[in-house]
N, C-alpha and C positions, 0 to 999 in steps of 0.2 A: 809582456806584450801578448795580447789574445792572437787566436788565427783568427784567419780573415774568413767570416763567414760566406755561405755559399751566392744566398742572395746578394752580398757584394762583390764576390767577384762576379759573378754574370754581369753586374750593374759596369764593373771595370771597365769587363770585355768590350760591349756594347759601347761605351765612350770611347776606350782604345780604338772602335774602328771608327766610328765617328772622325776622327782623325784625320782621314783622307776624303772629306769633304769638300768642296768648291766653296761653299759658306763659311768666310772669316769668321763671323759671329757664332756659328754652330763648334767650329774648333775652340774656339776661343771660352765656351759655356763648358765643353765638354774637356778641356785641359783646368779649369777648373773646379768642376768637379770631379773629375780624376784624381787630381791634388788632395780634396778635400778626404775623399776615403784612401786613399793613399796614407795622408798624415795622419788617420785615424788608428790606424795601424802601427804608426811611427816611420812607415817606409818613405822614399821618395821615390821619384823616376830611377835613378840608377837601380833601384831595385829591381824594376820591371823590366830595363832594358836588358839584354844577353849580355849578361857580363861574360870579361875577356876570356873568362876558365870557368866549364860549368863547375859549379858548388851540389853536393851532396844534397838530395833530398833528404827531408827528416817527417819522421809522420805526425809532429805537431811543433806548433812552439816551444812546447814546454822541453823538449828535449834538444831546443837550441838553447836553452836558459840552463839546462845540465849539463852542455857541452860545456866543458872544461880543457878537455886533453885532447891530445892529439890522436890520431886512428891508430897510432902505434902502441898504444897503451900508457903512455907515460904522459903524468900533469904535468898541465901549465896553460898556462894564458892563449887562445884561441889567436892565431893569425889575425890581422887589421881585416881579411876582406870576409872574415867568417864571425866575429865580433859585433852583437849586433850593440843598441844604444844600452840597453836593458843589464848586457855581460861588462861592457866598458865601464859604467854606473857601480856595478858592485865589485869590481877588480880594482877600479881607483879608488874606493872608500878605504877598502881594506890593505891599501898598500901603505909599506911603511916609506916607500919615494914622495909621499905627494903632501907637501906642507898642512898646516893646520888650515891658512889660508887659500887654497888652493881647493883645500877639499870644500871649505863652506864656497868659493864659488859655483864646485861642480853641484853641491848640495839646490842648487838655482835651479838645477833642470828636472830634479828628483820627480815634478808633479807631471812636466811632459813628459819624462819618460814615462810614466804611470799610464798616463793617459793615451799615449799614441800621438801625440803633437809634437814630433821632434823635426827642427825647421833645417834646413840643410849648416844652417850659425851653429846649432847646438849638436850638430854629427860631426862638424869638422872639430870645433871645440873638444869635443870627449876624443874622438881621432889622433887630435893632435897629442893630447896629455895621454894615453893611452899608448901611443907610441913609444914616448920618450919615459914615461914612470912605469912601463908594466913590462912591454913587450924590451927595451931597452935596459930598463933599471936608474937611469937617472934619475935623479932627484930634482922634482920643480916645485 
């Protein structure tokens, strides 16, 4: 997953407040295209909204896709809410929990995750198996 360039967040912000407009149709243009660079990204609204416990800044992507371990120094699979689609994707390939078939259905999402079009279907999806075969260790 790329960061989100500069020119796009400004474009976010500026819809973000759009937001609180009197104009249905002005919210309604501007929650879609919010969306639309949102998904470009792979993120959705809970991304943006204050989640429950703030999360550690990082100074790019790419050092969310090398997160592996925990701050204590010891590996292992990244918590669900620090996990993005990109880590879940290459932790269930290589797990030995998660069927043959199981893997070729996650193998379905490999081109959204690529690309940043991951729909809230395909977060809960990795989520859920991600859960239960990486963070757990069942077998599905």
């Amino acid at each position: 997953m790329e960061q989100m360039t500069a020119h796009d967040y400004e474009r976010l912000l500026k819809l973000v407040a759009l937001l609180g407009s009197d104009r249905d149709g002005e919210i309604l243009n501007a929650v879609a295209a919010a969306s639309r660079i949102l998904n470009s990204y792979g993120l959705d609204w809970s991304d943006i909204v204050l989640p429950r416990k703030l999360l550690p800044v990082r100074a790019s992507a790419a050092d969310d896709l090398a997160d592996t371990g925990d701050e204590d120094g010891t590996s292992g699979p990244p918590p669900l809410d620090r996990a993005t689609p990109a880590v879940m994707f290459r932790l269930l390939m290589a797990s030995t929990n998660v069927s043959a078939d199981a893997k070729r259905d996650i193998r379905r999402h490999a081109e959204a995750i690529r690309e940043g079009r991951v729909t809230p279907a395909i977060r809960g999806e990795l989520q859920t198996m991600y859960t239960y075969a990486v963070l757990r260790g069942r077998p599905i």
